[in-house]
N, C-alpha and C positions, 0 to 999 in steps of 0.2 A: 548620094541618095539613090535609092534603090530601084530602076522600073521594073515590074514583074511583068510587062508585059515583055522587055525587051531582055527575057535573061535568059532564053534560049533553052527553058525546060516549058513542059507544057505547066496553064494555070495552074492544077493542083499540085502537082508537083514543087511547080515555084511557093504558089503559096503556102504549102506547107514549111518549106525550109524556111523562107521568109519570117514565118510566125517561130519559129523556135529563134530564129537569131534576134529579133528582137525580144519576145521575152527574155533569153540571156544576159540582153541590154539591159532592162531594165533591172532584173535582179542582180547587177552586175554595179550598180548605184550605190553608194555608201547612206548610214541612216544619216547623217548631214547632210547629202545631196537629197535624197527624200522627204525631209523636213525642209528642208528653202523650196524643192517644186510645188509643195502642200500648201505653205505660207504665199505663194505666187498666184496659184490659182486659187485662194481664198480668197484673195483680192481683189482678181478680175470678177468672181461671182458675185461678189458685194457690191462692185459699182455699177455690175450690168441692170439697165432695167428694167429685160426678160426678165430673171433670176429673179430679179426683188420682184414684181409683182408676180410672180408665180406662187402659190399659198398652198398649192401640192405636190412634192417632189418627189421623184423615184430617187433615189439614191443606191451604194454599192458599199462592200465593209471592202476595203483593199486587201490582196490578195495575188499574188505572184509575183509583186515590185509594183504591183499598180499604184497609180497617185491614191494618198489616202484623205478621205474628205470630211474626216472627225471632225478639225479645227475649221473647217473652210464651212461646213454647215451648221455645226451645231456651238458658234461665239455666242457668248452672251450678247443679248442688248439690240440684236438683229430683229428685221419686221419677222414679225412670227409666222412659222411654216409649219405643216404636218407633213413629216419624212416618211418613206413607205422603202421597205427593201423590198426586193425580188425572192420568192422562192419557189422551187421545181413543183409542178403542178401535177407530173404524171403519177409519183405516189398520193395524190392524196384524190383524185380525176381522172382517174383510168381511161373513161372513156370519153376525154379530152383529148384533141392534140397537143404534144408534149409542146407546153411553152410556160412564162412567169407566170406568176400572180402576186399582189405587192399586196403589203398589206403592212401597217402604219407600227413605226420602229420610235422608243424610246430607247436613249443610252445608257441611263439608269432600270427603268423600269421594265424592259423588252426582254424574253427567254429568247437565248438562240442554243440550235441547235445544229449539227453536222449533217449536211447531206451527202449525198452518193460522192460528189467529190474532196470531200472534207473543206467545205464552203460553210460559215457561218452562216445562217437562216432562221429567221423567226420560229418559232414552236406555231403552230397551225391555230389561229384562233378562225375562222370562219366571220363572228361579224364586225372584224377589223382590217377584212379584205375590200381592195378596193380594186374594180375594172379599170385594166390598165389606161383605155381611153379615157378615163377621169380626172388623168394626171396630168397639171398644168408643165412642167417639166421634167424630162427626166436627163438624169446624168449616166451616162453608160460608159462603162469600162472598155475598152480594146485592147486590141494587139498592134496596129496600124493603122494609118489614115491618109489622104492624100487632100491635099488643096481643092478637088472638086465634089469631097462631102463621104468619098467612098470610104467604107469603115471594114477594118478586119478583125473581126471576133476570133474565140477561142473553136472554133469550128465545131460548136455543137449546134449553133443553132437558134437556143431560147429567145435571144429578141428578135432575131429577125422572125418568126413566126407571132411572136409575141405580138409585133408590130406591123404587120405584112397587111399588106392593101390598108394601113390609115387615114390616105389619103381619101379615100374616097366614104370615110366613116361622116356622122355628124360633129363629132370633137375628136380633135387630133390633139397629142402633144406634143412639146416640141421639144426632139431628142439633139441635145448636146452632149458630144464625145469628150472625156478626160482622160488626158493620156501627159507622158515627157513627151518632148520637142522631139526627141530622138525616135520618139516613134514614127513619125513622119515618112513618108515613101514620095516619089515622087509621081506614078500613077500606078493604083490598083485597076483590077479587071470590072469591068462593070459586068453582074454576074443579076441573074432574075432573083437570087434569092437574098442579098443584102440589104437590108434596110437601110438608105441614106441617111447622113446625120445632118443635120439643119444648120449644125456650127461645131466649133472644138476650139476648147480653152486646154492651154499648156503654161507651162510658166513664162513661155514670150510673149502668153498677150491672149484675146477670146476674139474669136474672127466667128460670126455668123454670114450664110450661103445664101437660105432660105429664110 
C-alpha cells in the first residue's frame, strides 16, 4: 500500500501519479468484479443506520471504473429517499464560485445531459435544486483514501469547495466516500483544501471516522 508522503517525489507530484495508477486500477476490473463490488456495497448501505435514516442523498452516475450505485440506491422496497446528483454550477452561476449543485435525480424520469467532461448531469431545472447543506447524506466518488478520512478527488476540485468550512455551517452532511478496497493508500497529505470524509464503504465492509 502506497504512502505518498514517503515516495520521495514532492506532494503534487506524488499525488498526481498516484491518481492515474489507481484510476487504471480501477478501470482495469472486469464487469463481474464491478458487479460483486456494487452488490457489496449495497449491502453495507442498507444495514447502515446513517444511510437508512438519511431521506436526502447526494449521489454520483459511475464513471471511470468508479463503484456504480444504480442497484445499491435505487432497490425496490427500501425506506424511501430523494437522490440529488451533482452538477457544475459555473455554467449556469457565473458569478459563483466553481462548485456543485444537486438537484433531485429520477432513473426513469430525470434528462441527463453531458457536461464539460462528458459526465452524465441533470438538464438544469432551478426549482428542483437543493443547497448542498440540505443534504442528509452524500456519497462521493474518489480516486483514494486512507484509514484517517483523507480523500483524493479527480483534482478539480467541486466538492471540496462545495463542502469547504461545513463544519462550521448550521447543518452539515455527512460525506461518505465510495470507492474499491484497492483504492485504499495508506497515508494521504493532509492538504487545506480537501474536505474530509466522515466514513468510506468498500466491498470489505463501511467503517465511519466521524
Amino acid at each position: 500500500m502506497r504512502n505518498v508522503l514517503n515516495s520521495g517525489l514532492d506532494n503534487r507530484s506524488g499525488l498526481k501519479a498516484l491518481r492515474g495508477e489507481l484510476r487504471a486500477a480501477r478501470r482495469q476490473l472486469s464487469a463481474k468484479q464491478q458487479r460483486m463490488v456494487a452488490r457489496s456495497v449495497g449491502r453495507y448501505l442498507q444495514c447502515d443506520p446513517i444511510y437508512q435514516r438519511a431521506s436526502r442523498v447526494g449521489i454520483y452516475l459511475a464513471n471511470d471504473g468508479e463503484v456504480d450505485l444504480s442497484a445499491a440506491v435505487f432497490s425496490p422496497g427500501k425506506a424511501p429517499k430523494t437522490f440529488y446528483l451533482p452538477l457544475l454550477s459555473d455554467a449556469l452561476r457565473p458569478w459563483e464560485p466553481t462548485r456543485l449543485l444537486f438537484q433531485d435525480y429520477d432513473p426513469v424520469r430525470s434528462t441527463l445531459i453531458k457536461n464539460r467532461y462528458g459526465i452524465d448531469e441533470p438538464a438544469y431545472a432551478p426549482g428542483a435544486v437543493l443547497a448542498a447543506s440540505m443534504l442528509d447524506v452524500v456519497l462521493l466518488p474518489l480516486v483514494g483514501f486512507d484509514r484517517r478520512g483523507n480523500r483524493l478527488g479527480m483534482g478539480k476540485g467541486y466538492y471540496d469547495r462545495t463542502f469547504a468550512n461545513s463544519g462550521i455551517r448550521w447543518r452539515q452532511p455527512t460525506l461518505l466516500g465510495v470507492a474499491h478496497s484497492l483504492q485504499e493508500v495508506e497515508q494521504l497529505p493532509d492538504t487545506t483544501w480537501d474536505v474530509p470524509l466522515d466514513g468510506i464503504v468498500t466491498e470489505a465492509g463501511l467503517v465511519w471516522w466521524r
